[in-house]
C-alpha positions in Angstrom: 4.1 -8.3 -28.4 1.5 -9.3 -25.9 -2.0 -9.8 -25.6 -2.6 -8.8 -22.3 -2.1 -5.5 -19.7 -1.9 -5.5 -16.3 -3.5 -3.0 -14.0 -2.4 -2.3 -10.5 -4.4 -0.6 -7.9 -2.8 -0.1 -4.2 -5.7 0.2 -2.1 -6.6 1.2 1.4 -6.4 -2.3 2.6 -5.4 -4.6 -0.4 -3.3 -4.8 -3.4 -5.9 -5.2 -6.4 -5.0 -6.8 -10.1 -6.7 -6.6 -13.4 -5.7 -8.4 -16.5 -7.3 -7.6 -19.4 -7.5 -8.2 -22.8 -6.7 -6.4 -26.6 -10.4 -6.6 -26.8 -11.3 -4.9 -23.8 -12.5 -7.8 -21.8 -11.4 -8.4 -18.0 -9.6 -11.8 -18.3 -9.0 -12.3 -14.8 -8.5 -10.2 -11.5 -7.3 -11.0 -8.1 -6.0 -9.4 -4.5 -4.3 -9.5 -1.7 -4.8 -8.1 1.6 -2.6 -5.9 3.9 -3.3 -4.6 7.9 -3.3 -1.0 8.3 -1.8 0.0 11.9 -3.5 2.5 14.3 -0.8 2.6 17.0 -2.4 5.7 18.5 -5.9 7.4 18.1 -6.3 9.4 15.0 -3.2 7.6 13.5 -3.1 5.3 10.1 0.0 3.8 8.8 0.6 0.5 6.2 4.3 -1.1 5.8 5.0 -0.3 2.6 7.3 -3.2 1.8 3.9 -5.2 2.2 2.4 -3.2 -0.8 5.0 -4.8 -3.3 4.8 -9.1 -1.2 0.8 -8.8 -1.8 1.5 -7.8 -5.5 3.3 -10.2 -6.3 1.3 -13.0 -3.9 -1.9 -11.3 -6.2 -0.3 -11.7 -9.7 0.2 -15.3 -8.6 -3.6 -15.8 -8.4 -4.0 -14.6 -12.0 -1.6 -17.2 -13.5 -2.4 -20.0 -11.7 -6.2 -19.1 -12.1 -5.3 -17.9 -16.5 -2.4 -20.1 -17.2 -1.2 -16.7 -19.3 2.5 -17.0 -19.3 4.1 -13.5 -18.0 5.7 -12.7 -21.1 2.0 -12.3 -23.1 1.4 -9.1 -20.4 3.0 -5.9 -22.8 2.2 -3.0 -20.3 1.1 -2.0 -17.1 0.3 0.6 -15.3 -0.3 1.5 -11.3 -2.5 3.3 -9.3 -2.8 4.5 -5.7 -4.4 6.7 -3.3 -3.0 10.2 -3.1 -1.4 11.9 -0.4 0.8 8.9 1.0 4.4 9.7 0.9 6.7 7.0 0.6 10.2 8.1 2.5 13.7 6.8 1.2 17.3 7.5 1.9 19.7 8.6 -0.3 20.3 4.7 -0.9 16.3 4.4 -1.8 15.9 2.3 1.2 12.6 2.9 3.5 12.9 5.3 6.4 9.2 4.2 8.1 5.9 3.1 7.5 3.7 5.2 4.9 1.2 7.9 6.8 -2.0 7.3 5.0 -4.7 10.1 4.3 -7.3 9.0 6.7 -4.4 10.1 9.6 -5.4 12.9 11.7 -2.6 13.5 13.6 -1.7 16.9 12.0 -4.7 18.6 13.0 -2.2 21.4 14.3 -0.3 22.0 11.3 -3.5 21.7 9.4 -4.9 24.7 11.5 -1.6 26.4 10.9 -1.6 26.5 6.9 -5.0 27.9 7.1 -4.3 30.7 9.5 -0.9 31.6 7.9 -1.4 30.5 4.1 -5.2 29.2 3.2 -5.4 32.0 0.3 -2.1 31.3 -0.9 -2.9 27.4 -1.1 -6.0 27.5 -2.4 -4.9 30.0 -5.0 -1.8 27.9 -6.2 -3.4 23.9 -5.3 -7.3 24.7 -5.8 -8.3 23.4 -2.8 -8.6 23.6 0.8 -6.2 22.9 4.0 -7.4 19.4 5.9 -5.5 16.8 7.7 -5.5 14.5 4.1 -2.9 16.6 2.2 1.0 15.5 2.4 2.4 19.0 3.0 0.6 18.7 6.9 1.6 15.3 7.4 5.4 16.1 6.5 5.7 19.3 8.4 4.1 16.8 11.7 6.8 14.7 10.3 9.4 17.3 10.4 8.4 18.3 14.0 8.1 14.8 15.6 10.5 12.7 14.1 13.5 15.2 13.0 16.0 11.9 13.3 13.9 10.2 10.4 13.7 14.0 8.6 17.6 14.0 8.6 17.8 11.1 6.6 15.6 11.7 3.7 16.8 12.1 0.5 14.0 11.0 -1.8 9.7 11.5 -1.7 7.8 9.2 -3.7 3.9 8.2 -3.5 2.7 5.1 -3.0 2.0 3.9 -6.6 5.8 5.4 -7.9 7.0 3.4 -5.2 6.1 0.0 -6.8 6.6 1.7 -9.9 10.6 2.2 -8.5 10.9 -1.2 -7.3 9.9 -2.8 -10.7 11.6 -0.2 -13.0 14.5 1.6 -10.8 13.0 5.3 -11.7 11.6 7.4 -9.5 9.0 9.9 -11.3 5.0 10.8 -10.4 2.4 12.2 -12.6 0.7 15.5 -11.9 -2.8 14.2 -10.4 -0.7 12.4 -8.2 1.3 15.9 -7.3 -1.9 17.8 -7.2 -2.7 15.9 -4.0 0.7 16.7 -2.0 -0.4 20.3 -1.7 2.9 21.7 -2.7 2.4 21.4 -6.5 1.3 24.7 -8.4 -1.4 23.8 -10.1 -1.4 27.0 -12.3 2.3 26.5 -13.3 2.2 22.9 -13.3 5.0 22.3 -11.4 6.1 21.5 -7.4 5.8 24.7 -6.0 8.9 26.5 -4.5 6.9 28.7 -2.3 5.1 25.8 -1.0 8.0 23.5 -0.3 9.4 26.5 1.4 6.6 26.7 3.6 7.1 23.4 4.5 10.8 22.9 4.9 10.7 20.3 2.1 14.3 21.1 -0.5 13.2 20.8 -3.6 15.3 18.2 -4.6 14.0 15.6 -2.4 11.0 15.7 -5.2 10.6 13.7 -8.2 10.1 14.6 -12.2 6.5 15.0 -13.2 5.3 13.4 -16.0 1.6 12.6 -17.3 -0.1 9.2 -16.5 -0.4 7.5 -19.7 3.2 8.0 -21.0 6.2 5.7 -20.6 8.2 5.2 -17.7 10.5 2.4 -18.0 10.1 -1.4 -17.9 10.5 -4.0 -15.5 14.1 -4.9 -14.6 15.9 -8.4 -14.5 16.0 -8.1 -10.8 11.7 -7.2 -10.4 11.0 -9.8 -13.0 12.4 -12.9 -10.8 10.9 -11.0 -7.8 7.3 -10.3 -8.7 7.2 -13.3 -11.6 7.0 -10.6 -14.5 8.5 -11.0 -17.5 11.9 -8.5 -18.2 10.9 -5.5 -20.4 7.3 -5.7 -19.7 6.6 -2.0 -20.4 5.1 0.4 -17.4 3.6 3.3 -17.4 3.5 6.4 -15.2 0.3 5.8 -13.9 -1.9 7.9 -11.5 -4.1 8.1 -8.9 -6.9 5.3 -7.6 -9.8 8.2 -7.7 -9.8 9.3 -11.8 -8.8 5.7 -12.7 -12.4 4.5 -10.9 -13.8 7.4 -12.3 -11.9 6.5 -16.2 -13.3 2.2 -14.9 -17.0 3.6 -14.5 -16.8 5.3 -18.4 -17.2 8.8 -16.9 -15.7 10.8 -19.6 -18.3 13.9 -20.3 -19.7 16.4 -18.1 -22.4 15.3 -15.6 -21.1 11.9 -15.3 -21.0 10.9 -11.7 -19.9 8.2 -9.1 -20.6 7.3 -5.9 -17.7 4.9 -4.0 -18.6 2.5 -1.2 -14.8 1.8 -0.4 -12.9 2.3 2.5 -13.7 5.9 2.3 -17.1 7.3 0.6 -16.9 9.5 -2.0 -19.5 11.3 -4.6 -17.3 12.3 -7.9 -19.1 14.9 -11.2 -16.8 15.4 -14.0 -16.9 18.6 -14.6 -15.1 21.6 -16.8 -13.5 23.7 -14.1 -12.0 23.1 -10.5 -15.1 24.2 -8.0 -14.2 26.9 -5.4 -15.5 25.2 -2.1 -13.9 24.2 1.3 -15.6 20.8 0.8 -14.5 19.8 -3.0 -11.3 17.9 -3.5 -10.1 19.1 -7.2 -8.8 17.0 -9.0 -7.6 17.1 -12.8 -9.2 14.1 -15.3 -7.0 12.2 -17.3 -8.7 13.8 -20.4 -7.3 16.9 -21.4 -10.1 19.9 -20.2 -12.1 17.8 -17.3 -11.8 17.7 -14.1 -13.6 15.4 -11.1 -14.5 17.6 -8.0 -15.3 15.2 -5.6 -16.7 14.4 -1.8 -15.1 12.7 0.5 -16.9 10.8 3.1 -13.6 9.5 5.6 -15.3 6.1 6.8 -17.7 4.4 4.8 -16.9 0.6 3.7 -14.2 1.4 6.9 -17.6 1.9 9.3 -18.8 -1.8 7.8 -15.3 -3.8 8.4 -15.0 -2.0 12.2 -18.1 -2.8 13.0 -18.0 -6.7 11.5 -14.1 -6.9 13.2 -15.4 -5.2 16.3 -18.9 -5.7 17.0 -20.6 -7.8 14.3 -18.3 -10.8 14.6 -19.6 -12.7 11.0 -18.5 -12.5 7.9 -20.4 -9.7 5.9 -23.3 -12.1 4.1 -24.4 -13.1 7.8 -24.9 -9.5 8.8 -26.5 -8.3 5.2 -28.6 -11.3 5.8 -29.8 -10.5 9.1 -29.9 -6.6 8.6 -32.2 -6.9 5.6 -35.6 -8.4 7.9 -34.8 -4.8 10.1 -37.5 -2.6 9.0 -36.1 0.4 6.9 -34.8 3.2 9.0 -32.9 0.3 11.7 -36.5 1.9 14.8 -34.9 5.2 15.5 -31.6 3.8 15.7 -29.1 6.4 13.8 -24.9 6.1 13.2 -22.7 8.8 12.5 -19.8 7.2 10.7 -17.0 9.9 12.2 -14.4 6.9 13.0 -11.5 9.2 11.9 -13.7 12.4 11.8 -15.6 13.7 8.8 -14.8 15.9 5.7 -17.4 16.8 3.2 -19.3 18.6 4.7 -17.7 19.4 8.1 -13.7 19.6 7.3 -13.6 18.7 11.1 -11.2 16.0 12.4 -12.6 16.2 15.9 -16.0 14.4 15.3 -16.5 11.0 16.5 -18.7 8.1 15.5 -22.0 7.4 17.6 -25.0 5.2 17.7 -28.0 7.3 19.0 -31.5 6.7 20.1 -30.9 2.9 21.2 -33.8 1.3 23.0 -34.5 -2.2 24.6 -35.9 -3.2 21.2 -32.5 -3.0 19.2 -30.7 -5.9 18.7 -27.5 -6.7 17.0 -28.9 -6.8 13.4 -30.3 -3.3 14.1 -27.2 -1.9 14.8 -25.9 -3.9 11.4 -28.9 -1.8 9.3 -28.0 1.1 11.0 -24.4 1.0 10.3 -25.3 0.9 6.7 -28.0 3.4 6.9 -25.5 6.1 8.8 -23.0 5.5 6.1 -26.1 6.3 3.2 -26.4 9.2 5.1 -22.9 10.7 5.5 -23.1 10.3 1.1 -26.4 12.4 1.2 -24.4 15.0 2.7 -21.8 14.5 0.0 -24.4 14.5 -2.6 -26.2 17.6 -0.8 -22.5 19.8 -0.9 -22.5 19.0 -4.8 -26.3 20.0 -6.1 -25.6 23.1 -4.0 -22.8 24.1 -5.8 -24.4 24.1 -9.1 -23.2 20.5 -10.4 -24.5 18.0 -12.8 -25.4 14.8 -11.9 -27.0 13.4 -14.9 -25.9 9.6 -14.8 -25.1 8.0 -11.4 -22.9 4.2 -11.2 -22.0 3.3 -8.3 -18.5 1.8 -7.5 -16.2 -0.1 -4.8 -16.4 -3.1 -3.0 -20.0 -2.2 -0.9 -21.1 -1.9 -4.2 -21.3 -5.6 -4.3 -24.0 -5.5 -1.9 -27.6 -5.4 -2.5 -29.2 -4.2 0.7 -26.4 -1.6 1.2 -26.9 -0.7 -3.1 -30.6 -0.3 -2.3 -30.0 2.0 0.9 -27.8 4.5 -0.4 -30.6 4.7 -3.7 -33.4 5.2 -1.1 -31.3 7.6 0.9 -29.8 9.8 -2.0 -33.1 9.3 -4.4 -31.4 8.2 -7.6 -31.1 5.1 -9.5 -27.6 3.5 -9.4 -26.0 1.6 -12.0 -23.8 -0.9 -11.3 -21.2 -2.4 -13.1 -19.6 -5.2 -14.2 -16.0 -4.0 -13.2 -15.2 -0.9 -11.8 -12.2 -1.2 -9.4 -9.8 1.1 -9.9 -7.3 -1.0 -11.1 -9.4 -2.2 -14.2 -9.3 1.7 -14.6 -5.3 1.7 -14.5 -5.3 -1.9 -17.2 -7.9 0.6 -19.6 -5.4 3.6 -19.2 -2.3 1.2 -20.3 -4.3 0.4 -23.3 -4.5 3.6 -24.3 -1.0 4.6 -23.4 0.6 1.7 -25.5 -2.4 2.3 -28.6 -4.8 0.3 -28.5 -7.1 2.5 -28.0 -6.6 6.0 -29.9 -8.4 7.5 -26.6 -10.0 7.6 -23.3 -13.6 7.5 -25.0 -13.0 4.6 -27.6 -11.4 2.5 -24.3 -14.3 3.1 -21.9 -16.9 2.8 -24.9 -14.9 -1.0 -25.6 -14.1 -2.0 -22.0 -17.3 -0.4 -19.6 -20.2 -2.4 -19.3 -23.4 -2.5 -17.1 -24.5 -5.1 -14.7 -27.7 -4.2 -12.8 -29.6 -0.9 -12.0 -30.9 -0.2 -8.6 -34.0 2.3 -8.1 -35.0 4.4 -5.4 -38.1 2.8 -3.7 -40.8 5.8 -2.8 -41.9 4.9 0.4 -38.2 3.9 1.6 -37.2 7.2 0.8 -39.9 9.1 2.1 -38.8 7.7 5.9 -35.3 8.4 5.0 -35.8 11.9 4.1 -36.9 12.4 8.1 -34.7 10.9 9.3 -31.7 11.9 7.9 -32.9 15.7 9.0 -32.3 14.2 12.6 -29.2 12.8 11.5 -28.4 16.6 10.9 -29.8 17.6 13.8 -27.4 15.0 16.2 -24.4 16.0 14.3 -25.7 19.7 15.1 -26.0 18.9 18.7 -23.0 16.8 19.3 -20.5 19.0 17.4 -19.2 21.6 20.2 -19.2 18.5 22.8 -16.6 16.7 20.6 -14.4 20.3 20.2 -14.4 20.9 23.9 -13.8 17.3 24.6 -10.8 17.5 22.2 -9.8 20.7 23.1 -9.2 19.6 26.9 -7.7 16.4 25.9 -4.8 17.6 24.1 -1.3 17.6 26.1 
């Protein structure tokens, strides 16, 4: 028996790994980074075979920085984003690279499902028709690429795909279905209606099964592979969203998140599912909740574009020389819309801008104001959930911008509420607390959050900050306003 789990988290642009201990306490953590390919506008796709090389390169860095031998890990347990469909033969071999939810290239099926079936979906999947959902991107799939369609046999997600290659089964759990759109959320099962829709035969779909129980463990073959030790137990797992929402000890109503990762996101545990073209619903791992969330497409995705493509220094430089820019960057304004927006908007058409530049502006402006546009788009996330009636009583604030204090300090200014930040709260940390629990350690989601969760620092809104934010993110609104039908007719006559 060991002393140690492993949580694995398959980000948006690394591999993340958290070992912690029987007491609760992160040992050690570690990642590895992977590119993400935009061949063509709009598009987003990752090699999946480098999901499984940067776990393993990732698990390397935890022994050689612990010295714990593998066989003292008992369990683990992964997580991933929803939506991305892994595509296998009938051999379980990969078919092409994984279509990730930020894509926008099925903007046309999109508008389909909601002209033909938006009732019917929202009914059966409790939420809305965007470009983010699987069934879209596979009927795109279906239409563009019928020689890859003819060969597949097998549909995983991203997380079951590791969870394959180190075990040999192929199952999900049903968060992870809810966010295919062709799972019945009332029935709690794939939907046959749904599938129908979308061409997809039924048994191309895996067994659903609950994140915390068993699923296997790790095969002769895996263990020389990824350096684990054979019959190290792993569990179902679930999705990267409730396991950073499980990480930040959000288990009662009213406990929120706000995420400054690749893509932003505002997250309230609540009772019910929320009825709104602008919540993603989304089941909590505890019986009875649910997290309705935001979703903000480009946020820590704005900051690396515009280090990669316009800042040119590593991220400390720019915080360093964006925090003498006075607070509100002198007029300058971004609208992070890289791969459009969704809460509030749903609109994949909308496209990132800087407005209002002047002679005065220099680089380290446009570094503020990057940040600053980002805070904004999250207002309008926070905005969407007060106005549907939901709790936010405690506010921590997760993901890697997290890490930052000017950015920390922007978004409090910008939303008005105190942050707290923790000492962990990646997703995968979520996923190590969620194999605890499945293999007992903890008799529940409570006792492991109340062991495991613990606070680092609290950022408060500053008053006069956020009395100049306040006007100027109603002229944020009021660019979006103006600029939205130039972007649809632009889009509109640029389409073959």
């Amino acid at each position: 028996m060991g002393n140690y789990v492993l949580g694995i988290d398959i980000g948006s642009g690394s591999v993340k790994v958290t070992l912690l201990s029987r007491e609760g306490r992160t040992v050690a953590d570690s990642g590895c980074e992977y590119p993400t390919y935009y061949d063509r506008p709009g598009w987003a796709e990752q090699d999946v075979g480098d999901w499984g090389k940067a776990f393993g390169a990732a698990l390397q860095k935890i022994y050689q920085e612990t010295g714990i031998p593998p066989k003292e890990i008992e369990a683990l347990a992964i997580d991933a984003a929803t939506h991305t469909a892994v595509l296998l033969d009938e051999d379980g071999k990969l078919l092409r690279r994984a279509i990730l939810w930020t894509d926008q290239r099925c903007a046309g099926e999109t508008e389909y499902l909601k002209a033909e079936y938006a009732a019917l979906i929202r009914k059966l999947c409790k939420n809305e028709v965007t470009t983010v959902w699987t069934l879209p991107q596979l009927m795109w799939l279906h239409r563009h690429e019928p020689e890859i369609w003819s060969k597949i046999r097998h549909i995983l997600f991203a997380k079951d795909y590791l969870r394959f290659l180190l075990t040999g089964i192929m199952e999900t759990d049903s968060i992870d279905a809810m966010g295919s759109m062709f799972y019945d959320e009332e029935k709690k099962c794939w939907s046959e209606t749904l599938c129908r829709i979308g061409e997809i035969p039924m048994e191309w779909l895996p067994e659903i099964r609950e994140p915390a129980e068993m699923a296997g463990t790790v095969t002769a073959r895996a263990a020389r592979e990824y350096g684990l030790s054979e019959g190290t137990k792993v569990l179902i797992g679930t999705t990267d969203t409730v396991m950073e929402v499980f990480a930040a000890g959000n288990v009662k109503r009213g406990h929120s998140t706000v995420k400054l990762a690749t893509a932003g996101r505002i997250c309230t545990v609540s009772d019910r599912a929320v009825d709104s073209p602008y919540i993603f619903n989304y089941r909590h791992v505890i019986d009875g909740l649910w997290y309705p969330g935001t979703a903000a497409s480009s946020c820590a995705a704005s900051y690396r574009w515009y280090r990669d493509s316009l800042g040119e220094m590593p991220y400390e430089r720019l915080n360093e020389a964006a925090e003498k820019i006075s607070v509100g960057s002198d007029g300058l304004i971004f609208h992070p819309y890289l791969n459009g927006e969704l809460t509030p908007y749903n609109d994949s058409r909308l496209k990132s801008s800087y407005i209002g530049i002047s002679a005065c502006h220099t680089k380290d402006h446009f570094t503020r104001a990057t940040l600053e546009g980002v805070a904004f788009s999250l207002r309008d996330c926070m905005d969407t959930v007060k106005n549907l009636g939901m709790e936010m009583n405690r506010v921590r604030v997760i993901g890697g911008g997290a890490k930052g204090t000017l950015w920390r300090q922007i978004v409090a200014d910008v939303l008005g509420v105190a942050l707290e930040k923790l000492k962990t709260d990646d997703s995968s940390f979520g996923a190590a607390m969620l194999t605890a629990v499945g293999i007992g350690w903890f008799s529940g989601y409570e006792e492991a959050a109340a062991a495991c969760v613990e606070i680092d620092s609290v950022t408060e809104p500053i008053a006069e900050n956020r009395n100049i934010y306040e006007a100027l993110f109603r002229k944020y609104r009021d660019i979006h306003d103006a600029l939205q039908e130039i972007y649809q007719r632009d889009y509109l006559t640029a389409r073959p």
